[in-house]
N, CA, C and O of each residue as an XYZ file, in Angstrom:
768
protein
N     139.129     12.257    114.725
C     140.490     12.637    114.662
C     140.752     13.953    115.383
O     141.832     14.025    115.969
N     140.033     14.883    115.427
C     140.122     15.894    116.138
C     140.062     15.832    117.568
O     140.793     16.464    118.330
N     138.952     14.864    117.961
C     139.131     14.987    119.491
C     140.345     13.879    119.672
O     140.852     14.054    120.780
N     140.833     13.050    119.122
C     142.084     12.785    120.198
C     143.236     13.551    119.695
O     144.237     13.244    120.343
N     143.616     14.926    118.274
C     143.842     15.832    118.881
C     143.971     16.833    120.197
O     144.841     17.302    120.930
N     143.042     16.845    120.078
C     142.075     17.737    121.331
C     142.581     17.280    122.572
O     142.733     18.058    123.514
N     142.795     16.326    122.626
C     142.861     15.033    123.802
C     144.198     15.434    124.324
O     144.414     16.037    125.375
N     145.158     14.971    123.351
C     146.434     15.591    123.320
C     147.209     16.937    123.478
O     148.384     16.828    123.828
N     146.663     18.326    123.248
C     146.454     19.648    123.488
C     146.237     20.116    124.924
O     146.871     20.934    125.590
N     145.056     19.296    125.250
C     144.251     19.232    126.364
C     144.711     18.414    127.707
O     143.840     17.618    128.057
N     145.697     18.422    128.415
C     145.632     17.881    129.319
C     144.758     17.060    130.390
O     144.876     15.978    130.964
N     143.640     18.310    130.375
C     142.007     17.793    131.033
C     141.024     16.929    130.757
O     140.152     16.313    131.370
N     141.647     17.136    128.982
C     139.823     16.507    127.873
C     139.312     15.855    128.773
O     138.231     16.399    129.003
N     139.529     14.474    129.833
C     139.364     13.711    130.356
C     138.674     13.978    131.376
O     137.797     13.204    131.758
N     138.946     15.113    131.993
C     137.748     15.162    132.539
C     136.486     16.239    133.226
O     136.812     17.393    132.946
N     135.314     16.217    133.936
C     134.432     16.958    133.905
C     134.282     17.414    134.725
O     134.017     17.086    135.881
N     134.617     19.268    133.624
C     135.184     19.641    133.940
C     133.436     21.172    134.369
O     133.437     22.056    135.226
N     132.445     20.862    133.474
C     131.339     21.489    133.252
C     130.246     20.505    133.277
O     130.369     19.300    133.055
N     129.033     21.213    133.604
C     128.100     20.808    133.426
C     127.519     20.267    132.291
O     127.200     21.144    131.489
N     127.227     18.964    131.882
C     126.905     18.511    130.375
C     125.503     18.968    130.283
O     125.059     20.066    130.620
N     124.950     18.080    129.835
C     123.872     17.712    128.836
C     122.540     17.222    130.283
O     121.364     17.578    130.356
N     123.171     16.507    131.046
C     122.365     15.992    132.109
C     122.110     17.323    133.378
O     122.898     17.670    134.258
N     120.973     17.767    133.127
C     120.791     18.759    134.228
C     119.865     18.211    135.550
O     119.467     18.905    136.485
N     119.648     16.770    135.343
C     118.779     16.603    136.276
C     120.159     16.351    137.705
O     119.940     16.587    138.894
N     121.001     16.027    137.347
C     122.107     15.983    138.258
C     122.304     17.256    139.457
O     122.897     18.245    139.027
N     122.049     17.287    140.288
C     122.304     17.903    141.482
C     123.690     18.012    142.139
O     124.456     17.063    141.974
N     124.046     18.942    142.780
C     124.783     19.006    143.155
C     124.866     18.560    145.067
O     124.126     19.200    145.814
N     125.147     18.230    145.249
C     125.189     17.702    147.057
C     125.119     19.558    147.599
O     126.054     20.313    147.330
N     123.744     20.078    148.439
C     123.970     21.253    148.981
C     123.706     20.779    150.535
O     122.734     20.148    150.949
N     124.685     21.191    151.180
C     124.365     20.534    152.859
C     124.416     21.751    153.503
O     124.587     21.707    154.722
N     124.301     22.897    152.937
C     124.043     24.200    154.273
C     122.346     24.369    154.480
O     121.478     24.116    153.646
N     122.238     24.692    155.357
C     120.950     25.209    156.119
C     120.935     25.830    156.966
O     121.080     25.405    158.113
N     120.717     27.260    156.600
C     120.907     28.131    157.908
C     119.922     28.334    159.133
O     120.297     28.724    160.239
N     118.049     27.886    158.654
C     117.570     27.124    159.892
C     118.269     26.095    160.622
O     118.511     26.405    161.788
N     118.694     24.848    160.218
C     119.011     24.449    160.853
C     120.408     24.716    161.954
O     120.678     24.269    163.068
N     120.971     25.489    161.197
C     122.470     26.126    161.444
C     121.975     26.981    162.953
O     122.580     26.884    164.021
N     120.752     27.802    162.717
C     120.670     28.571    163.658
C     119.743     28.010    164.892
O     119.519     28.919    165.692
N     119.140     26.753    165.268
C     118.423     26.118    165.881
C     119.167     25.982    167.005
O     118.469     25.927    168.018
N     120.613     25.890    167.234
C     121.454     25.610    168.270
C     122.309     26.930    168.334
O     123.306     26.891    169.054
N     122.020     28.118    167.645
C     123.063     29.235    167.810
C     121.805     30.028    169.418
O     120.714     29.754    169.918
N     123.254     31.376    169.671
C     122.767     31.685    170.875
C     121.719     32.603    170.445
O     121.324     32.358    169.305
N     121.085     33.707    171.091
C     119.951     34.299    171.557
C     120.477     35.566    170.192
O     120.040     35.610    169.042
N     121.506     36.462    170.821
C     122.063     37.674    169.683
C     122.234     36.987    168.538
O     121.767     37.701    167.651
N     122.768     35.707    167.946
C     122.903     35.140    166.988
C     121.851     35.389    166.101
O     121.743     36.078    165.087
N     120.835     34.395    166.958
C     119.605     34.796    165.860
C     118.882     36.095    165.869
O     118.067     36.385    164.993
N     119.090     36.632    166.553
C     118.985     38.334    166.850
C     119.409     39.166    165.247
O     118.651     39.778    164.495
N     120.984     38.888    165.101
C     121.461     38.940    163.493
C     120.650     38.864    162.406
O     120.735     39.733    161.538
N     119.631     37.679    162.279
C     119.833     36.929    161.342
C     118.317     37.441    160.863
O     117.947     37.509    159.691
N     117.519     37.789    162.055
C     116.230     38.641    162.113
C     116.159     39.941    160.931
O     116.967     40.852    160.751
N     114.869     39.638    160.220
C     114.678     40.561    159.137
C     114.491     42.174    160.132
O     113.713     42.356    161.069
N     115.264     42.947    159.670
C     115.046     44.469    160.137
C     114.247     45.662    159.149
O     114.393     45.422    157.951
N     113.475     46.833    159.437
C     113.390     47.535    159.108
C     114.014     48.588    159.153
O     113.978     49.394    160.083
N     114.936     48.721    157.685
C     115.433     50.056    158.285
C     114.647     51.213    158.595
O     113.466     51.331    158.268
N     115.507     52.321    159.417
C     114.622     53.148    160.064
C     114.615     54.298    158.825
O     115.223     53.970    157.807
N     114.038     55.476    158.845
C     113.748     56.769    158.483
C     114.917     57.649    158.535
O     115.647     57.656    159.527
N     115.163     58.500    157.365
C     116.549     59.177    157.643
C     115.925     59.989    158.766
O     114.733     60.269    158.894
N     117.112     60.373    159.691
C     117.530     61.183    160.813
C     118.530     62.197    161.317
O     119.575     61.966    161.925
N     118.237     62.868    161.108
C     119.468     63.990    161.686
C     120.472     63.576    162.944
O     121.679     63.352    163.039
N     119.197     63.594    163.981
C     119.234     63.237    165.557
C     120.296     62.208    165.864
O     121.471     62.271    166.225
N     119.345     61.122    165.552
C     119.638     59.698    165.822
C     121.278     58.979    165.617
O     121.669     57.913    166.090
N     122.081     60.001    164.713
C     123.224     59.829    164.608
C     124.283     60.327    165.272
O     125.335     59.711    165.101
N     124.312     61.415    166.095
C     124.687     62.028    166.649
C     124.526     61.562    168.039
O     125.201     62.311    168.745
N     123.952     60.684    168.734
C     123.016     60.403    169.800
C     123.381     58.486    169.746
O     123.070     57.725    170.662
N     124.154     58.017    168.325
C     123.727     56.646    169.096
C     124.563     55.786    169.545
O     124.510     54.564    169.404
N     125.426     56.467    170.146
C     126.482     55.663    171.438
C     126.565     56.812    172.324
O     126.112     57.933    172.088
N     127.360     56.324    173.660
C     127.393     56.854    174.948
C     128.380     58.316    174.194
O     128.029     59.492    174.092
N     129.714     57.635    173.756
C     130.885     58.855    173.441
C     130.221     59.975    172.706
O     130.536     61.137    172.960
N     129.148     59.630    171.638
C     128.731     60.300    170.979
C     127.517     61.633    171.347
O     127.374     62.812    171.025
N     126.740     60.538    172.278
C     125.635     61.309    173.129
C     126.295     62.379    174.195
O     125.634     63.358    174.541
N     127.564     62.167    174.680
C     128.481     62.981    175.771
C     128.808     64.183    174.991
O     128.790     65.325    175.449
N     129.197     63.760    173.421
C     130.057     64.688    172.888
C     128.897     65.828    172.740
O     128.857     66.956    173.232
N     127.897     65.103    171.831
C     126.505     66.782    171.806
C     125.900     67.118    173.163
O     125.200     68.115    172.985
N     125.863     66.820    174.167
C     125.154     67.089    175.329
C     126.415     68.121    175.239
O     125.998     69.228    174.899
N     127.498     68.107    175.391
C     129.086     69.085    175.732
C     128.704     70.100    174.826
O     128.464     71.251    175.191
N     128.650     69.774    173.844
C     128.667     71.236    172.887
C     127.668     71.632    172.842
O     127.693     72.834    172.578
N     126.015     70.964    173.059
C     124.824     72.263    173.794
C     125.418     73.047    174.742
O     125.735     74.228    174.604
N     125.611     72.117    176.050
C     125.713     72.999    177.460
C     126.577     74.382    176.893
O     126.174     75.497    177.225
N     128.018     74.203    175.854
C     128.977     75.514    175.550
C     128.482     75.946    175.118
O     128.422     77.000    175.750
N     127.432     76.104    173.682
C     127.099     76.861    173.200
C     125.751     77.900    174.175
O     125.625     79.112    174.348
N     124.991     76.773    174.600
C     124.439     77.869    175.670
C     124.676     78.606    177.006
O     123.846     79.368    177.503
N     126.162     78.246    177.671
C     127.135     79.095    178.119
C     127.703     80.182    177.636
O     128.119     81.195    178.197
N     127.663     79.751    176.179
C     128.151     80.949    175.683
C     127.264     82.135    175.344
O     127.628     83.309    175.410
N     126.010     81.688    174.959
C     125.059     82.612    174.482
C     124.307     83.731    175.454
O     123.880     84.876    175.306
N     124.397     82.616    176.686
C     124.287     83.432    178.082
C     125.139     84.412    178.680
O     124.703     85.372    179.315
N     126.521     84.145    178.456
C     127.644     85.153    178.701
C     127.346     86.159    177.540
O     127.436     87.291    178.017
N     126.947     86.224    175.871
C     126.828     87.147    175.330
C     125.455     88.071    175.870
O     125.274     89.284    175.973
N     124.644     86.944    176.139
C     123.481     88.015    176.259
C     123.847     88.548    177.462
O     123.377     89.685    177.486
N     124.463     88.312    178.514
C     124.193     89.415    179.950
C     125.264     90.209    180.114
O     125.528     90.829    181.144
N     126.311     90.198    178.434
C     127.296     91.626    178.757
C     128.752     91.174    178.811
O     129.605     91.667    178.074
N     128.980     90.328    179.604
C     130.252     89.644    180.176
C     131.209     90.140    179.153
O     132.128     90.956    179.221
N     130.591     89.200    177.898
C     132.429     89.543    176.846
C     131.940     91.471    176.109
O     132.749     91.954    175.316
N     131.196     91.964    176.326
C     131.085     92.753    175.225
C     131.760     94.221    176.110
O     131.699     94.411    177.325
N     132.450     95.215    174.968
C     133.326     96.009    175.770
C     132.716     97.489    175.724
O     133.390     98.517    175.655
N     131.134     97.400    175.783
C     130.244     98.379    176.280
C     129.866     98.496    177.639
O     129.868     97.692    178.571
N     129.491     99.870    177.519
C     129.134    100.499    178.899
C     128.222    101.079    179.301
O     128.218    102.123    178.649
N     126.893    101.099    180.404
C     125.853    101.638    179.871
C     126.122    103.229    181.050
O     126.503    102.971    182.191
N     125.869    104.953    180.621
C     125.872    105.933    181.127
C     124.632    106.405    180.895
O     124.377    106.685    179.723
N     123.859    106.554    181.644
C     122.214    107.494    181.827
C     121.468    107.581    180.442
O     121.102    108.496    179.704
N     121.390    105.653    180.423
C     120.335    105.594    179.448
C     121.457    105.269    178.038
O     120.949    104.680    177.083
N     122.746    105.609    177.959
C     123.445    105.325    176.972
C     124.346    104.696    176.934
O     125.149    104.677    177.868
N     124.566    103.625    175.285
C     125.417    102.569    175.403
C     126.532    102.891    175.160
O     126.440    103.915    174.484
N     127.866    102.559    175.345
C     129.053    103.713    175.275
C     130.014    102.088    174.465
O     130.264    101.034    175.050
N     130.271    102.375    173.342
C     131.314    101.522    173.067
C     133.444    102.161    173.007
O     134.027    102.625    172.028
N     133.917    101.954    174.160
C     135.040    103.042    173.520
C     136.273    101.891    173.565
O     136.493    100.924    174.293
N     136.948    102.481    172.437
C     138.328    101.960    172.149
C     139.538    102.972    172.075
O     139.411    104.193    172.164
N     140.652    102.339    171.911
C     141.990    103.787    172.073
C     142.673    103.110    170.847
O     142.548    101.909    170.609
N     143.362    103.924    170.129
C     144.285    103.418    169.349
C     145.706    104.308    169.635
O     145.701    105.535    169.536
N     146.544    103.778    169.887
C     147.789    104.106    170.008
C     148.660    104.451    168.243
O     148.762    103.594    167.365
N     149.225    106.050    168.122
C     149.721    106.464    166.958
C     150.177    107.729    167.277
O     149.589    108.790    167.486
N     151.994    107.225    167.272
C     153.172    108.550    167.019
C     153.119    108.781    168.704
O     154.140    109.434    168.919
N     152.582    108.613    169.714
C     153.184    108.751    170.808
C     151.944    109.530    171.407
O     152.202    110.296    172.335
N     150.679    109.430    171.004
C     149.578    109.832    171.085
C     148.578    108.849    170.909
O     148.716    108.011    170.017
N     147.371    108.846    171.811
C     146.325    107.878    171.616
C     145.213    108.683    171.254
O     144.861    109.781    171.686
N     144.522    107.646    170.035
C     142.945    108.224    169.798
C     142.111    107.243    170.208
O     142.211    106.028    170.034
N     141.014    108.068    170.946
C     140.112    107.592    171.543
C     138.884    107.614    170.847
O     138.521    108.746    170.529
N     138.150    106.697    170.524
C     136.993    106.603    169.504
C     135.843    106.181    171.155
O     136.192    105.581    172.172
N     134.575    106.743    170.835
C     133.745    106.935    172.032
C     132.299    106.678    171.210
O     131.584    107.661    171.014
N     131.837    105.261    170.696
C     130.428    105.009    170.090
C     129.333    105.103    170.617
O     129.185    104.052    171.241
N     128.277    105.866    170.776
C     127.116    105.835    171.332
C     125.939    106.043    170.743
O     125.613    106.949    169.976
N     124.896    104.519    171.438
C     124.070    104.143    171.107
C     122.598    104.568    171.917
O     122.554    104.314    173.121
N     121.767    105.012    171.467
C     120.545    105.507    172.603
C     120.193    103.557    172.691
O     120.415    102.765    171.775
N     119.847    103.358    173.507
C     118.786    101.771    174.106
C     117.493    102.416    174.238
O     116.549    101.633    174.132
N     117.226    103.505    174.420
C     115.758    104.225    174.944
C     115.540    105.299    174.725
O     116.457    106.024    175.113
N     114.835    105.751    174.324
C     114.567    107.346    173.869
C     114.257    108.042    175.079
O     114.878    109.070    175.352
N     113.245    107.538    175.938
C     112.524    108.218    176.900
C     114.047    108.222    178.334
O     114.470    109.293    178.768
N     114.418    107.319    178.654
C     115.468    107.456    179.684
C     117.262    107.783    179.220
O     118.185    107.686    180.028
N     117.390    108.088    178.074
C     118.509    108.055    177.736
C     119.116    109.658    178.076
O     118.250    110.470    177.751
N     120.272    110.293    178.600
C     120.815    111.699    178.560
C     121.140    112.381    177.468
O     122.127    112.066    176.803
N     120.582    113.101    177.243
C     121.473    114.149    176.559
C     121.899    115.535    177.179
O     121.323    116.195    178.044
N     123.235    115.831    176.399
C     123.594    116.785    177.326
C     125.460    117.085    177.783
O     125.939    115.954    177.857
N     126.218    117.797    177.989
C     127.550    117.670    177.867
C     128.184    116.532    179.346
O     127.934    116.213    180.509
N     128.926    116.351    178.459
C     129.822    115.135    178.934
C     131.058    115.274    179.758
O     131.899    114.611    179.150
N     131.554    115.734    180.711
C     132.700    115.537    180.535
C     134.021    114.492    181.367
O     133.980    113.894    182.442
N     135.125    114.608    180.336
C     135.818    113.406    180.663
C     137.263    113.354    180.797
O     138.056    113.845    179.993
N     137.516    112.817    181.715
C     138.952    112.826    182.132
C     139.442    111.882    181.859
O     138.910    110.846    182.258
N     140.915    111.784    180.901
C     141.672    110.924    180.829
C     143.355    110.736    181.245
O     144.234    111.380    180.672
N     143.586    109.901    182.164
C     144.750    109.588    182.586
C     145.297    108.334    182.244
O     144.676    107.481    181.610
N     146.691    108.187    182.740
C     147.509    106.892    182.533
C     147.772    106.438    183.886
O     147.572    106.981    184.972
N     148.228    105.405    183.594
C     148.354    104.633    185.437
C     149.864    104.530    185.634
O     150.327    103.594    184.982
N     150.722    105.173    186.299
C     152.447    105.644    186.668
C     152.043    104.463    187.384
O     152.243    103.522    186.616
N     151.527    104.002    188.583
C     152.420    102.849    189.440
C     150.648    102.933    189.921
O     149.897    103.841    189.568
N     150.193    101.580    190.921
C     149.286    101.463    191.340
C     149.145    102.619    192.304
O     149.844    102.938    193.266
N     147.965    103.205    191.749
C     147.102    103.683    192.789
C     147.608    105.603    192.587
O     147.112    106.462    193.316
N     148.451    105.870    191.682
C     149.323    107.122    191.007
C     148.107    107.449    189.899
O     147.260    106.613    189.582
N     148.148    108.298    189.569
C     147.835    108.841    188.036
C     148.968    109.488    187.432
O     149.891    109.784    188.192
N     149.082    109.786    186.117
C     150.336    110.642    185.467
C     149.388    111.439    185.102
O     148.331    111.601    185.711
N     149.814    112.128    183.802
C     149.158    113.088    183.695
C     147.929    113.321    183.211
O     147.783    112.601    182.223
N     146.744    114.124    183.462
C     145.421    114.140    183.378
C     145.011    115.234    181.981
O     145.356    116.365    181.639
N     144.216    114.318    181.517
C     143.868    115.326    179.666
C     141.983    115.226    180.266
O     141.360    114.326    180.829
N     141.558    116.720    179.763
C     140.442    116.801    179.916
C     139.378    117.122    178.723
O     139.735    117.909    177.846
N     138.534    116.740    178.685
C     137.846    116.613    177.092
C     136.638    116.664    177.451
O     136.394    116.080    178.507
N     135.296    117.455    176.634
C     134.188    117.814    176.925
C     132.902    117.289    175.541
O     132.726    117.956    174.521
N     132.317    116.261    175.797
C     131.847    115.878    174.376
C     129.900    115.977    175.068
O     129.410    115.924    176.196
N     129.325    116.140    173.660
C     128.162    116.383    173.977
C     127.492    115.555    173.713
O     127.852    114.987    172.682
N     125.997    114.880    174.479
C     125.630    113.690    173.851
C     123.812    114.591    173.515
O     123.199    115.432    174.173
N     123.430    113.742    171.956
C     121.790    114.529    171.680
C     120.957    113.070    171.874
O     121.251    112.011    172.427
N     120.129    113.405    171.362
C     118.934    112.015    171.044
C     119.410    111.451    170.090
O     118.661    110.614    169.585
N     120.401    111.579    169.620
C     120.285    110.991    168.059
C     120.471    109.360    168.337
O     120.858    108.917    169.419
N     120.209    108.728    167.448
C     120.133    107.155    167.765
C     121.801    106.410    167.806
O     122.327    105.487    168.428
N     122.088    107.074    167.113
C     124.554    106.755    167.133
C     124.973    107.974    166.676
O     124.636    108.769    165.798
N     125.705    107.900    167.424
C     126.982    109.124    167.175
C     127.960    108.587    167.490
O     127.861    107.630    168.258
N     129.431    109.059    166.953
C     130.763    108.629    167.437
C     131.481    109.803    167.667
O     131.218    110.821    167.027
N     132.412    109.768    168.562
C     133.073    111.070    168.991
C     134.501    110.446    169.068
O     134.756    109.347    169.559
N     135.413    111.332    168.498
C     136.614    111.142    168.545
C     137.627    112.330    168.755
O     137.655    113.367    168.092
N     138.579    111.934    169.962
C     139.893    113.137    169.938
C     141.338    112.218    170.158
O     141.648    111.053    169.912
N     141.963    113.268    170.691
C     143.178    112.500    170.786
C     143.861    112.758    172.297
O     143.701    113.899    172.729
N     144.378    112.105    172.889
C     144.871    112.361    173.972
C     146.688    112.553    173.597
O     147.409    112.068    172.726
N     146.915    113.451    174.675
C     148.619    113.789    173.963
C     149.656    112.657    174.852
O     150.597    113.237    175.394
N     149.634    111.784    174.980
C     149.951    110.650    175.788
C     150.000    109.583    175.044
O     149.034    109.509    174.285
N     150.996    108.440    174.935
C     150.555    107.168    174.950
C     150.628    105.823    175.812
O     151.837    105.640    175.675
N     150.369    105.167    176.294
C     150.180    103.931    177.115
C     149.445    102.775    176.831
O     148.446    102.690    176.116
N     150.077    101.807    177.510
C     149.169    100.521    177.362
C     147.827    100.806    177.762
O     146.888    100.540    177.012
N     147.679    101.278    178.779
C     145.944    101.645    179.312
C     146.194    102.715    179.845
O     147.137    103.155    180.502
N     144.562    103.370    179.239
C     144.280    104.579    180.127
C     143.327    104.512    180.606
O     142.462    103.731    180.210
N     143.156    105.385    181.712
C     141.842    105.130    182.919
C     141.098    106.462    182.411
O     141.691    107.539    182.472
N     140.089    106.391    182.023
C     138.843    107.454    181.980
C     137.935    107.177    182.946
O     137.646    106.185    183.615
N     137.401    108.758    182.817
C     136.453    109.114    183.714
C     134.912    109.611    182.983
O     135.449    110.216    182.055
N     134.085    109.718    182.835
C     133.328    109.849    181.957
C     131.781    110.653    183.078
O     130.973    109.922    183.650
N     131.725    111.971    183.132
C     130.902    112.305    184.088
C     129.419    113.342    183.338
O     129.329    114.193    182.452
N     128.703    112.839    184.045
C     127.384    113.456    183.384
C     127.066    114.477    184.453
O     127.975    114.679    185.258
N     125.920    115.173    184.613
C     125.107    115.940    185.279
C     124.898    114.791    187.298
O     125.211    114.861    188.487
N     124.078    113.826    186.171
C     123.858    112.715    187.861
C     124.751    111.625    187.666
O     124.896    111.309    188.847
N     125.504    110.764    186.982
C     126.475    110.240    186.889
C     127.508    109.597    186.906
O     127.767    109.696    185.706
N     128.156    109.127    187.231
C     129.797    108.844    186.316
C     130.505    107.269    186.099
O     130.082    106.348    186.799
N     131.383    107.072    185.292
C     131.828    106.149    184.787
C     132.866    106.271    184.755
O     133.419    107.035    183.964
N     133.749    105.222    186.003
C     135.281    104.932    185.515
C     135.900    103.694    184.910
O     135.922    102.560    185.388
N     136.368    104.101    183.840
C     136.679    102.524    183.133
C     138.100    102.772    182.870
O     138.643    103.872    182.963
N     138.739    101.520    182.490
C     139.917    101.140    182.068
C     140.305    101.145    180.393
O     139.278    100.821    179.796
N     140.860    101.270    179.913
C     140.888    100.886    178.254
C     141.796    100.496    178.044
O     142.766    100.932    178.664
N     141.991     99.322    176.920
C     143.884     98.937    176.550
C     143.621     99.910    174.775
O     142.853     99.999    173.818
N     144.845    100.411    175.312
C     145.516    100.998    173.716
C     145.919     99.618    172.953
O     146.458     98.629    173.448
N     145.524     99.822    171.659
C     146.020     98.997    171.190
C     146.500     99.361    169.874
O     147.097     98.535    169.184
């Protein structure tokens, strides 16, 4: 009485819908991927080939297409463009005077520039010591000077010293002169 309940409830009862009682029953399986691949092309079965994966790698990722291999070959060559321009001076805004490294900057304040003048010995045995002196002007029109400030600084052995004055002037750049005993150095500076 229950199952033709059931029957009635059940739209399906009727039919099978699961696996019974009979497991020797098979199901029809018609794939075979040997055989599947007996007539595929060359890369096909190339796919289908057991692989080893490889070993983690840093390298190998960076390196494994053309765009990719272009892109790090580009950013070696810059970075060692660049390292080459630092090491032979190019960007750095030192100066070398009889044996000494001269770092100078200007700062522009109230209608007056200060001139900061860093120096580094590179060598004990060839480096100067001894008074300095230095002329500073502004540039009126090419090839003009305006007016000329004169300043006398002393350099010792010591390994850094910084020297600072003020010039009674201000400008975008001033042209110094920087003269030793055997000597001299004319440079440009931007106030900033």
């Amino acid at each position: 009485m229950t199952d033709e309940n059931d029957r009635s409830v059940r739209p399906n009862a009727n039919y099978k819908l699961s696996k019974g009682d009979d497991v020797n029953e098979q199901l029809p399986f018609r794939y075979n991927r040997e055989r599947r691949l007996e007539n595929a092309p060359q890369n096909v079965k190339d796919l289908y080939k057991e692989q080893k994966p490889g070993g983690f790698s840093l390298f190998r990722p960076l390196v494994a297409d053309k765009p990719r291999a272009a892109l790090f070959i580009t950013i070696i060559v810059l970075c060692i463009i660049i390292l080459v321009i630092t090491i032979s001076g190019y960007i750095s805004s030192d100066y070398i005077l009889d044996g000494n490294k001269l770092d100078i900057k200007a700062t522009g304040y109230e209608g007056t520039a200060i001139v900061v003048i860093r120096k580094t010995v590179s060598d004990k045995n060839s480096a100067y010591s001894g008074s300095v002196d230095i002329a500073v002007s502004t540039a009126v029109q090419m090839y003009e000077l305006g007016p000329v400030f004169y300043h006398k600084i002393f350099f010792s052995l010591e390994p850094a010293e910084e020297y600072r004055f003020v010039v009674p002037f201000d400008a975008q750049e001033i042209l110094m002169v920087l003269q030793t005993e055997k000597n001299s150095l004319n440079i440009t500076v931007k106030v900033d």
